[in-house]
C-alpha positions as CSV (number, residue, x, y, z in Angstrom):
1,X,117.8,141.0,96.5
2,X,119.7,139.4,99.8
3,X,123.4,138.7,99.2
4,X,122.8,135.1,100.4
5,X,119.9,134.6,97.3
6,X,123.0,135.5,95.1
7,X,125.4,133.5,97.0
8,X,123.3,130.3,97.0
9,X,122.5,131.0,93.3
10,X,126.4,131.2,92.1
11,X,127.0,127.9,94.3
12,X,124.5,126.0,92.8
13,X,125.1,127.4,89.3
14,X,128.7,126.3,89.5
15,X,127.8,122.9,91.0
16,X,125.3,121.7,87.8
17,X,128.2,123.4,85.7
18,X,131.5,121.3,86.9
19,X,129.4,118.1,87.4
20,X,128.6,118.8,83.5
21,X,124.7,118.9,83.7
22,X,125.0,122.6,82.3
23,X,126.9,124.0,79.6
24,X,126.8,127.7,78.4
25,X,123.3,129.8,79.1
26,X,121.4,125.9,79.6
27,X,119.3,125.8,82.9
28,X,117.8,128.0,85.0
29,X,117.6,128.4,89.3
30,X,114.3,130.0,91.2
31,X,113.3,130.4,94.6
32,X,109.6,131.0,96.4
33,X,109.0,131.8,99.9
34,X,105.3,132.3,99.2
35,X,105.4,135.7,98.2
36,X,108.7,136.9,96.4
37,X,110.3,135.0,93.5
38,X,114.0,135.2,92.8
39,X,115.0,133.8,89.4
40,X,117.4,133.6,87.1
41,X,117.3,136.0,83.9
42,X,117.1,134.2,80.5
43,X,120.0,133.8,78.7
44,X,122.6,134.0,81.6
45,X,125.0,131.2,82.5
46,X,124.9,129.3,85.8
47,X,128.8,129.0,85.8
48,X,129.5,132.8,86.6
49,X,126.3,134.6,87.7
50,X,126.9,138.4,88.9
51,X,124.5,140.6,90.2
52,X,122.4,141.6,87.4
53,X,121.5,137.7,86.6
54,X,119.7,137.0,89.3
55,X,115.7,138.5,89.4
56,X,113.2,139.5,92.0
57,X,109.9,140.0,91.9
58,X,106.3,137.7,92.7
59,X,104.5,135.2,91.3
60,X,102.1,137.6,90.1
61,X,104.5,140.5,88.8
62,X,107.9,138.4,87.7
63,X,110.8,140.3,86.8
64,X,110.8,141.2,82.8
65,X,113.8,139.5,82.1
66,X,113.0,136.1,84.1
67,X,114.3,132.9,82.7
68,X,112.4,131.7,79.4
69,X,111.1,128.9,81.8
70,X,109.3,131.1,84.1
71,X,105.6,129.6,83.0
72,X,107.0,126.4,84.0
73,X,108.3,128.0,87.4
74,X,105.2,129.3,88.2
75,X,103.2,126.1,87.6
76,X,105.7,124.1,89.7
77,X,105.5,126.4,92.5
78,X,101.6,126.8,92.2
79,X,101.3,123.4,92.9
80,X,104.0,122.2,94.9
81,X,104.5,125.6,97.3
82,X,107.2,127.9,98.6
83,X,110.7,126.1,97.5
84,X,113.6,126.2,95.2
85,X,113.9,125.0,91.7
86,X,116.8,123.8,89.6
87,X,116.6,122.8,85.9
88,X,119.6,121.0,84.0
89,X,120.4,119.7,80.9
90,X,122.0,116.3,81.6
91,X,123.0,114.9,78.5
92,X,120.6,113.2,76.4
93,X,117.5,115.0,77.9
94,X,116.2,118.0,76.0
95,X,114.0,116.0,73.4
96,X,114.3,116.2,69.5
97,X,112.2,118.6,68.2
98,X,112.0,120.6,71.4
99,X,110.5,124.0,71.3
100,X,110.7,127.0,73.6
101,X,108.5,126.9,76.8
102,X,107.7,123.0,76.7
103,X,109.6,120.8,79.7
104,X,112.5,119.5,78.9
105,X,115.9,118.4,80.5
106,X,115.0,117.4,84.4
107,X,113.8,119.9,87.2
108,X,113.9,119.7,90.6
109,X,111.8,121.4,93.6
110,X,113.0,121.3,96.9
111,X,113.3,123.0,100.1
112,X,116.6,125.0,99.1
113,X,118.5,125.4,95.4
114,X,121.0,123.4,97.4
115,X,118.7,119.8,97.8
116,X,117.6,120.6,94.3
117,X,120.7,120.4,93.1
118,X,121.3,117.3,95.1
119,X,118.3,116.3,93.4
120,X,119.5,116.7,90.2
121,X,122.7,115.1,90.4
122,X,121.0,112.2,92.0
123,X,118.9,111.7,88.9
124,X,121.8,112.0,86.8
125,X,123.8,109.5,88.0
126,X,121.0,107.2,88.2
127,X,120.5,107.6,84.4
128,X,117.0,109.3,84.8
């Protein structure tokens, strides 16, 4: 992995964490340039990501220990294209009764991690 994938991944991560749309191991961060994925591994937090919590691998072959959301990833970027994605918990979004691997919270695709983030706090503050 390129130090600037982990770089961008730690400032996004702290940005969805101080502006609160994160809280302990909630959210996940990908990117796709068309052929290699970098994501986030399940269970880490976005506050203080180090080396060995950020992924590589493809669409096709993900890393093992890819976020939980990886299906929904995959999907996004099967549709949508090369990108970044950035899923948050802004309070009052992860549905009653949720269960693992259905959408939940609010996710954001755009060209970097950085515009999906801007994304995402854009949303929140508008209440959606």
């Amino acid at each position: 992995m390129a130090a600037g994938d982990l770089s961008a991944f730690r400032e996004a991560g702290r940005a969805l964490f101080s502006l609160g749309l994160v809280k302990g191991s909630e959210g996940n961060l990908s990117t796709f340039d068309g052929e290699r994925l970098v994501i986030t591994r399940t269970g880490c937090e976005l506050a203080s990501l180090g080396e060995g919590d950020v992924l590589e691998g493809t669409l096709a072959a993900p890393p093992a220990e890819a976020s939980s959301d990886l299906a929904l990833h995959r999907e996004a970027y099967a549709e949508r294209g090369p990108g970044a994605i950035a899923h948050a918990h802004p309070p009052g979004s992860v549905p009653e009764g949720w269960t693992e691997g259905q959408p939940h919270g609010s996710y954001a695709h755009a060209p970097t991690l950085a515009q999906a983030v801007e994304e995402l706090v854009a949303r929140a503050r508008d209440g959606a």
